[in-house]
N, C-alpha and C positions, 0 to 999 in steps of 0.2 A: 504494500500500500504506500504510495506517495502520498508524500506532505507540501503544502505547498509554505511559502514562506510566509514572516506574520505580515510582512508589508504588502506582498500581494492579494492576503484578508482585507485588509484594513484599505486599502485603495480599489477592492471590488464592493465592501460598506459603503465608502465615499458615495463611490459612482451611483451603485444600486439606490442609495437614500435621495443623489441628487437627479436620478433620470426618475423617479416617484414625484418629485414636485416640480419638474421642465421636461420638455418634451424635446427632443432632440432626435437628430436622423439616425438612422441605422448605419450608415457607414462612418461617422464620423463618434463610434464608440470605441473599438479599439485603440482611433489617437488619442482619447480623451482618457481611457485608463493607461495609455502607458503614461501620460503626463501627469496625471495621479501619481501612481508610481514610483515616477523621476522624482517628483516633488517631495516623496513618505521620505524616499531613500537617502536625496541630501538633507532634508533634517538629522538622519544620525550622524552622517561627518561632523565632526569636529573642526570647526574653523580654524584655522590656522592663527594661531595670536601673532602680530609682529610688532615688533616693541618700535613704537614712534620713536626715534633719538628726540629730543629734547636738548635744545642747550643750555648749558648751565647756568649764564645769563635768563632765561624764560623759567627755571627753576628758581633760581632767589625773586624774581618777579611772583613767580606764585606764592612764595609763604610771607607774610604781611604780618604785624603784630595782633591786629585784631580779627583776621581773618585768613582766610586758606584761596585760594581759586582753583577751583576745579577743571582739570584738563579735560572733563566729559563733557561740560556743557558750560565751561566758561564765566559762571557762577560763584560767588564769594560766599565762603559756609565758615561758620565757628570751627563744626568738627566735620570731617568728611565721612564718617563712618558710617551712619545713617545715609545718607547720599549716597554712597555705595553700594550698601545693603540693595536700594532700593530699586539700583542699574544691575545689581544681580553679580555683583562682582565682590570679592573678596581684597582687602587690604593689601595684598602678596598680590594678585591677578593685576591690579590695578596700579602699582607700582610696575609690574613686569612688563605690561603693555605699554606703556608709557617712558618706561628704561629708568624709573628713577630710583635714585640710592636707597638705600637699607632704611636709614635713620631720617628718610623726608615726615614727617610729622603728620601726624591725620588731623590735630586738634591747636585752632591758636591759640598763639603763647599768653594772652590776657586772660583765654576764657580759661584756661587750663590754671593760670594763676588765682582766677577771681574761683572755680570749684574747688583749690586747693586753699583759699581762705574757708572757705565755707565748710569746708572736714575738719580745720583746725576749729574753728567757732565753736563746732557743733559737738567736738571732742571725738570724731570718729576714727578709730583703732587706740584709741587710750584705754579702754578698759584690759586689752589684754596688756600693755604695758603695765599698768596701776598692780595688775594678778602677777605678773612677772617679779615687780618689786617687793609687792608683800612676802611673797614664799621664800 
């Protein structure tokens, strides 16, 4: 018994579900599911990432004291990490595509200053200090 593969399931669904609500000629079905097909097939390729160089100069441009600018979409953001999340990219993917250094910063340096006043204020990671001391 032959199997056939899932992409050629899933691109005879396609067609069958959309020749049910349009009507369409009888010869111009086999072009229509092999372009289905082609279509399933390159969704699973893997794109090829190529890492934009960047020069160093457009690199100190983008990190600013109060803000970051985003090589995706040109955008000035506190922290980039959410913005990211949200292009579907990983902090590591996103440096890699773009070619930038190890240590380029996701978060600017005020707002990273002004949440690191507000843990001290609030006394947050003191208590395991304070347990440290007493014992």
């Amino acid at each position: 018994m032959q199997t056939t593969a899932p992409s050629v399931e899933l691109a005879a669904k396609i067609l069958s579900a959309y020749v049910t609500k349009n009507s369409i000629p009888m010869g111009s079905l086999p072009t229509l599911l092999s372009e289905v097909h082609r279509s399933i097939t390159e969704l699973d390729k893997q794109p090829a990432i190529q890492a934009k160089r960047l020069t160093d100069a457009q690199i100190r441009a983008s990190i600013r004291p109060d803000m970051l600018i985003s090589f995706e979409d040109g955008k000035p953001y506190k922290a980039l990490r959410r913005h990211l999340t949200l292009r579907g990219l990983t902090p590591e993917a996103y440096k890699a595509k773009w070619g930038l250094p190890v240590d380029y910063p996701l978060v600017s340096a005020t707002y990273s200053a002004r949440r690191s006043q507000i843990s001290r204020e609030i006394g947050l990671g003191q208590q395991r200090r304070l347990k440290k001391v007493a014992a």
